[in-house]
N, CA, C and O of each residue as an XYZ file, in Angstrom:
472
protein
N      74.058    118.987     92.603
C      74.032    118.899     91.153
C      72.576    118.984     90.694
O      71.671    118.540     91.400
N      72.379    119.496     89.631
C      71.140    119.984     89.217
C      70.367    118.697     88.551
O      70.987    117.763     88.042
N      69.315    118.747     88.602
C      68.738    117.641     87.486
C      69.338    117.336     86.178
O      69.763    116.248     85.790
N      69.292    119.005     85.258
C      69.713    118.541     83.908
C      71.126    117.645     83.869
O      71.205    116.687     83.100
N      72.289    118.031     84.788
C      73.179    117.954     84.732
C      73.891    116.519     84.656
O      74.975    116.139     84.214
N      72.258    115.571     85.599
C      72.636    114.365     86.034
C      72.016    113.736     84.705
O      72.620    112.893     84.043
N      71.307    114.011     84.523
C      70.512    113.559     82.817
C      71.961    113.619     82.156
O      72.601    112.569     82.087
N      72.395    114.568     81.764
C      73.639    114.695     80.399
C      74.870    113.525     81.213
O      75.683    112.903     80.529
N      74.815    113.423     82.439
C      76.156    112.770     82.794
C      75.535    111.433     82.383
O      76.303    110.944     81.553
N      74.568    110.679     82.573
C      73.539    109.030     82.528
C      73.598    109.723     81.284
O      74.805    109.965     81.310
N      73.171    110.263     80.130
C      73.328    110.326     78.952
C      74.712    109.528     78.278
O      74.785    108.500     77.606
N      75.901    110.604     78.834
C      77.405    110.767     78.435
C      77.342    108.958     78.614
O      77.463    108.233     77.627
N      77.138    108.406     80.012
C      77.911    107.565     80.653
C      77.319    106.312     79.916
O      77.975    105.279     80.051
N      75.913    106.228     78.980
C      75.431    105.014     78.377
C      76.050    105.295     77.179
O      76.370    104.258     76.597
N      76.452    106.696     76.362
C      76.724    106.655     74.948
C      77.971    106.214     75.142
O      78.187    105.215     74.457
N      78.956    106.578     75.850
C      80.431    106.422     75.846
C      80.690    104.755     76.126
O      81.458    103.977     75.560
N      79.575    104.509     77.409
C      79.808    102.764     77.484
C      79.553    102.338     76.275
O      80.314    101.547     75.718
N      78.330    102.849     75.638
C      78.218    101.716     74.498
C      79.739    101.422     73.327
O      80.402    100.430     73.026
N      79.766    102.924     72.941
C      80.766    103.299     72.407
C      82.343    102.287     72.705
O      83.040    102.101     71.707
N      82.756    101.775     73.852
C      83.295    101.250     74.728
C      83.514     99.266     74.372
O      84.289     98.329     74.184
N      82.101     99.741     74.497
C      81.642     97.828     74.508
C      82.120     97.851     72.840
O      83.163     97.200     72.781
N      81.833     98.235     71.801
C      81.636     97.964     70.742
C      83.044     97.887     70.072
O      83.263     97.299     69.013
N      84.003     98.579     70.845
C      85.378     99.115     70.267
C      86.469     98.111     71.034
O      87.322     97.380     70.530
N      86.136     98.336     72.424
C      87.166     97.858     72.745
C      87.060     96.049     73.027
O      85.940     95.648     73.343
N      87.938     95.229     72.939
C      88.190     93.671     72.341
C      88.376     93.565     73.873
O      89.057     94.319     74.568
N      87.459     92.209     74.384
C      87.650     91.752     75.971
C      89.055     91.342     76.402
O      89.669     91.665     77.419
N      89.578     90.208     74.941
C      90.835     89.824     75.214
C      92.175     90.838     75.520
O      93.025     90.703     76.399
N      92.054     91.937     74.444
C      92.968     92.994     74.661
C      92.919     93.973     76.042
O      93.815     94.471     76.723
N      91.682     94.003     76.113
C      91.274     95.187     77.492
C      90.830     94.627     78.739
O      90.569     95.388     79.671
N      90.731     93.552     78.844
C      89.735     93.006     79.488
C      88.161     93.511     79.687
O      87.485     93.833     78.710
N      87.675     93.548     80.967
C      85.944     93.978     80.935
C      86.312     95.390     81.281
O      86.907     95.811     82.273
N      85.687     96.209     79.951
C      85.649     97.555     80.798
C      84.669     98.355     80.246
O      84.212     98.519     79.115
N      84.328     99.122     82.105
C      82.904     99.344     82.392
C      83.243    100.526     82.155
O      84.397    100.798     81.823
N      82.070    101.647     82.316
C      82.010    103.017     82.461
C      81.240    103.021     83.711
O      80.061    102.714     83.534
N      81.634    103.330     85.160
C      80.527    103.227     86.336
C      80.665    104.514     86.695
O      80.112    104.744     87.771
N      81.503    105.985     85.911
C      80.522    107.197     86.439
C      81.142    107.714     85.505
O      82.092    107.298     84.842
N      80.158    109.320     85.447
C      80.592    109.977     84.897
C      80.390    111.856     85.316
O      79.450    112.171     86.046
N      81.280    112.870     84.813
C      81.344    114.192     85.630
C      81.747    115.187     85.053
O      82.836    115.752     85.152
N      80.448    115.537     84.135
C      80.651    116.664     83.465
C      80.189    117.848     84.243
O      79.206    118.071     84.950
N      81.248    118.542     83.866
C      81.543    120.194     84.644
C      79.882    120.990     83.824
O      79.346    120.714     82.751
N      79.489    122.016     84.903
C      78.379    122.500     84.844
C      78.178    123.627     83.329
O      77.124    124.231     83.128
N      79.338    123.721     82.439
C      79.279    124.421     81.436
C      79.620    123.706     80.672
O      80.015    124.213     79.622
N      79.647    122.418     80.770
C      79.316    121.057     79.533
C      80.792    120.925     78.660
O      80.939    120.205     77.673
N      82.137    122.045     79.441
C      83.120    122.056     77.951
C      84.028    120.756     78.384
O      84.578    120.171     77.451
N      84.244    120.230     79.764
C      84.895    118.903     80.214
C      84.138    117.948     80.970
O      83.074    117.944     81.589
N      85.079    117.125     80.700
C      84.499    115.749     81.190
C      84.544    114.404     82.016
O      84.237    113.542     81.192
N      84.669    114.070     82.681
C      85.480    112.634     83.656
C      84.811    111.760     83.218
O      83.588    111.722     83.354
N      85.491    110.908     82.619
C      84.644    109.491     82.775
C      85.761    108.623     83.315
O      86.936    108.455     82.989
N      84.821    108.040     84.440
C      85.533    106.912     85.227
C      85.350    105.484     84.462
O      84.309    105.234     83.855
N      86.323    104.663     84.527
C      85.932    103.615     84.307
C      86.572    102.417     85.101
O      87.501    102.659     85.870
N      86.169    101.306     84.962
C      86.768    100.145     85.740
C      87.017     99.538     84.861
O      86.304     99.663     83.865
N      88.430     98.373     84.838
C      88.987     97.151     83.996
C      88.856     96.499     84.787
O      89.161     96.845     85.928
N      88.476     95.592     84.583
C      88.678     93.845     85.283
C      89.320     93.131     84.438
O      88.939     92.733     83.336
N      90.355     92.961     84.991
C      91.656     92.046     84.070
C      92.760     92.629     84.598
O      92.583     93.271     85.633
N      94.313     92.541     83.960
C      95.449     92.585     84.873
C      95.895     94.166     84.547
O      95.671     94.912     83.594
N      96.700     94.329     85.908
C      97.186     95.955     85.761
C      97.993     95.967     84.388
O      98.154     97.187     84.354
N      98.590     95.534     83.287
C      98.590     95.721     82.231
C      98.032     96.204     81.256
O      98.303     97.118     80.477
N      96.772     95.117     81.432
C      95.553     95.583     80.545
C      94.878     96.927     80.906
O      94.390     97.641     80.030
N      94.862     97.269     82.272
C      94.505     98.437     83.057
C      94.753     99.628     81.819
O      94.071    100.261     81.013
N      96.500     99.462     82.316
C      97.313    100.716     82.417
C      97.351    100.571     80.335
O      97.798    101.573     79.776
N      96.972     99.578     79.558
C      97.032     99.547     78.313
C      95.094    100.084     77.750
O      94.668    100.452     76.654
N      94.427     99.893     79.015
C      92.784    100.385     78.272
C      93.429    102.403     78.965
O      93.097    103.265     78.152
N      93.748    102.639     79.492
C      93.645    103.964     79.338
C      94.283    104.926     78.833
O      93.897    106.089     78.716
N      95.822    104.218     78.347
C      96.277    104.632     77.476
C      95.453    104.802     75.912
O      95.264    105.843     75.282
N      95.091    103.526     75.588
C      94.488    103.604     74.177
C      92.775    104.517     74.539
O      92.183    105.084     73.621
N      92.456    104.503     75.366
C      91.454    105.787     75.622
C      91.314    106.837     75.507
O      90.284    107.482     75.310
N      92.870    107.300     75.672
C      93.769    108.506     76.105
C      93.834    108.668     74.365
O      93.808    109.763     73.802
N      93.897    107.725     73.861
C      94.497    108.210     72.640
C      93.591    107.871     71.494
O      93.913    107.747     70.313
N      92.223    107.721     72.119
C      91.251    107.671     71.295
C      90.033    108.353     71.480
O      88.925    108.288     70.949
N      90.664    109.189     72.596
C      89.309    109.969     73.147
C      88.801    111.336     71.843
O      87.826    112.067     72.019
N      89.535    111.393     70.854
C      88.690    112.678     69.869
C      87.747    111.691     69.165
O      86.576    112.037     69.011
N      88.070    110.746     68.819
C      87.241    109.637     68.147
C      86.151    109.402     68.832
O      85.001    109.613     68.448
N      86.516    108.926     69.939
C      85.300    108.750     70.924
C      84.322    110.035     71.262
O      83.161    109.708     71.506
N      84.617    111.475     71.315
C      84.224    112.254     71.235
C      83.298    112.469     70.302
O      82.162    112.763     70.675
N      83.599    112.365     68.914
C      83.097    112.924     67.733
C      82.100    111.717     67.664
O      81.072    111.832     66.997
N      82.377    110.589     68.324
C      81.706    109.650     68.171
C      79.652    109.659     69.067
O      78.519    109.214     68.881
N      80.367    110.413     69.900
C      78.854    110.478     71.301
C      78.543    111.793     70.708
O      77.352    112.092     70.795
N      79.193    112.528     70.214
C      78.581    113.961     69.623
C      77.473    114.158     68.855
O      76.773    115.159     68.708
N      77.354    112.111     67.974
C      76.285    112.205     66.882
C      74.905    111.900     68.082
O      73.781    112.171     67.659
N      74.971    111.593     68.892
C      73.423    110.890     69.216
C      73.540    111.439     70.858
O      72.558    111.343     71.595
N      74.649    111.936     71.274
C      74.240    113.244     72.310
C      74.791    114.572     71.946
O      75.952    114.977     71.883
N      73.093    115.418     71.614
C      73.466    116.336     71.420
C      73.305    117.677     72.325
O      72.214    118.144     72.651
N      74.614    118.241     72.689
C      74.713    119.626     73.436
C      75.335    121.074     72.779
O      75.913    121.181     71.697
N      75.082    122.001     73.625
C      75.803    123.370     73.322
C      77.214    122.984     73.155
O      77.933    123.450     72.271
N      77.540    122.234     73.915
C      79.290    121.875     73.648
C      79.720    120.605     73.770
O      79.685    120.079     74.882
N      80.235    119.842     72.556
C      80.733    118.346     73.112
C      81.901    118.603     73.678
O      82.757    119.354     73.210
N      81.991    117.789     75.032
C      82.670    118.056     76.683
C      84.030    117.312     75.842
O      83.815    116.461     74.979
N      85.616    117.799     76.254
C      86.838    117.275     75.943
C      86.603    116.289     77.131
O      86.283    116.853     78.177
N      86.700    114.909     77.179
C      86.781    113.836     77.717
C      88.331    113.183     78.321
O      89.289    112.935     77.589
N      88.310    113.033     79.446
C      89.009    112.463     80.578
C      88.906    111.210     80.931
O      87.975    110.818     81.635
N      89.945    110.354     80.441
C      89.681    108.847     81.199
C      90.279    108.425     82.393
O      91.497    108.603     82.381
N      89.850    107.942     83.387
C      90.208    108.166     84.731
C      89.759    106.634     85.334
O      88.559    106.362     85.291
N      90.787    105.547     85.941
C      90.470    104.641     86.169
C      90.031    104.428     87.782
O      90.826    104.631     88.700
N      88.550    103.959     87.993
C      88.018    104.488     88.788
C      88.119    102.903     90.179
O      87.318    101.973     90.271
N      89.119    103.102     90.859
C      89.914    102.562     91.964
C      88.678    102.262     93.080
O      89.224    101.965     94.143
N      87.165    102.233     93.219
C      86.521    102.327     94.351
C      86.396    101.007     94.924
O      86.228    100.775     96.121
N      86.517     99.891     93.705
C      86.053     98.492     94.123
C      87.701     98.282     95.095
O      87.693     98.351     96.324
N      88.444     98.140     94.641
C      89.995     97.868     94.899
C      90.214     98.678     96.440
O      90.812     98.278     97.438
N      89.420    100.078     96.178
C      89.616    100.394     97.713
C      88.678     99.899     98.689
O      88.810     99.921     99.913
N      87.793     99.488     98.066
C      86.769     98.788     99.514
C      87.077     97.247     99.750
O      86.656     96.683    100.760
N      87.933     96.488     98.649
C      88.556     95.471     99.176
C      89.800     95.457     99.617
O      90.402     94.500    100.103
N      90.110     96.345     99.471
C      91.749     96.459    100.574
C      91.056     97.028    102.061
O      91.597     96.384    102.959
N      90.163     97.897    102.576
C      89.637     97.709    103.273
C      89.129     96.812    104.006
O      89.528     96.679    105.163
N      88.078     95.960    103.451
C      87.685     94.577    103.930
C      88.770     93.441    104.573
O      88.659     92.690    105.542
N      89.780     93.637    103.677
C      91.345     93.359    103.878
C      91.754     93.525    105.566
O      91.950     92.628    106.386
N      91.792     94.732    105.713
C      92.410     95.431    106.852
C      91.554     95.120    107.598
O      92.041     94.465    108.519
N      90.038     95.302    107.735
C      89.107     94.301    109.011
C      89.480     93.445    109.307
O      89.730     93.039    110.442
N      89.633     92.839    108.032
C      89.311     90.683    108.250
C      90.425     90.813    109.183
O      90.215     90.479    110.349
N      91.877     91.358    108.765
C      92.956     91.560    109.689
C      92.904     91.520    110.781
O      93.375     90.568    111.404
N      92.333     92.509    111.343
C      92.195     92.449    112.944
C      91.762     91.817    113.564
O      91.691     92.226    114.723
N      91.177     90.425    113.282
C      90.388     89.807    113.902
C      89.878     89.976    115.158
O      90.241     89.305    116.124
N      88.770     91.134    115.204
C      88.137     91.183    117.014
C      87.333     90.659    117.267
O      86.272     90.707    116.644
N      87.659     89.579    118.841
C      87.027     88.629    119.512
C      85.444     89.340    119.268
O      85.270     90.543    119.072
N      84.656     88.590    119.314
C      83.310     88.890    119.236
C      83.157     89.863    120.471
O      82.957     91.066    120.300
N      83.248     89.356    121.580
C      83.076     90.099    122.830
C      83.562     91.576    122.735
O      82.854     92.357    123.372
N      84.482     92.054    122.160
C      85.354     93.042    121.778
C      85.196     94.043    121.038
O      85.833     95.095    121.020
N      83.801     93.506    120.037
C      83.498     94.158    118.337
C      82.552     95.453    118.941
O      82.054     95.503    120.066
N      82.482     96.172    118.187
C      82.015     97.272    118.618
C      80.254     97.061    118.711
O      79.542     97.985    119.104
């Protein structure tokens, strides 16, 4: 990935968090982060990952209302990032913490004798 490219994504990924923090209510959504973001190299789409901390409810209820607030949110990062094209935005709940503790999970599991450990 090119320099500019990673600039506009750390751009996207502080306007949209802020955007984020300001809109969405802790109680309703719980905590939710923006921890990446992956705009395609001709700027017209967009991924933003995000994480909820709070219950798969609230999860599956912050990306719905994301889903259905993403032109808002769009038109919204359009004023103070400006490009050749504001990117159609993708909310995508980003599973990495959950998979490295179900992992950790499956170690602790096996418990191998010290003598044994690799």
């Amino acid at each position: 990935m090119n320099r500019r490219l990673q600039r506009v994504n750390e751009l996207v990924k502080r306007e949209v968090g802020e955007i984020i923090r300001r809109d969405f209510i802790v109680s309703e959504f719980g905590v939710v982060t923006v921890t990446s973001v992956a705009i395609s190299p001709d700027l017209k789409n967009g991924r933003i990952f995000v994480s909820v901390i709070g219950t798969p409810q609230q999860q599956t209820h912050t990306l719905r209302a994301l889903g259905a607030r993403r032109g808002a949110i769009q038109r919204e990062m359009s004023r103070t990032v400006i490009l050749k094209y504001t990117p159609h935005l993708d909310f995508l709940l980003d599973e990495t913490g959950e998979r490295a503790d179900r992992i950790h999970r499956i170690l602790d599991d096996l418990h191998l004798p010290e003598d044994e450990s690799v």
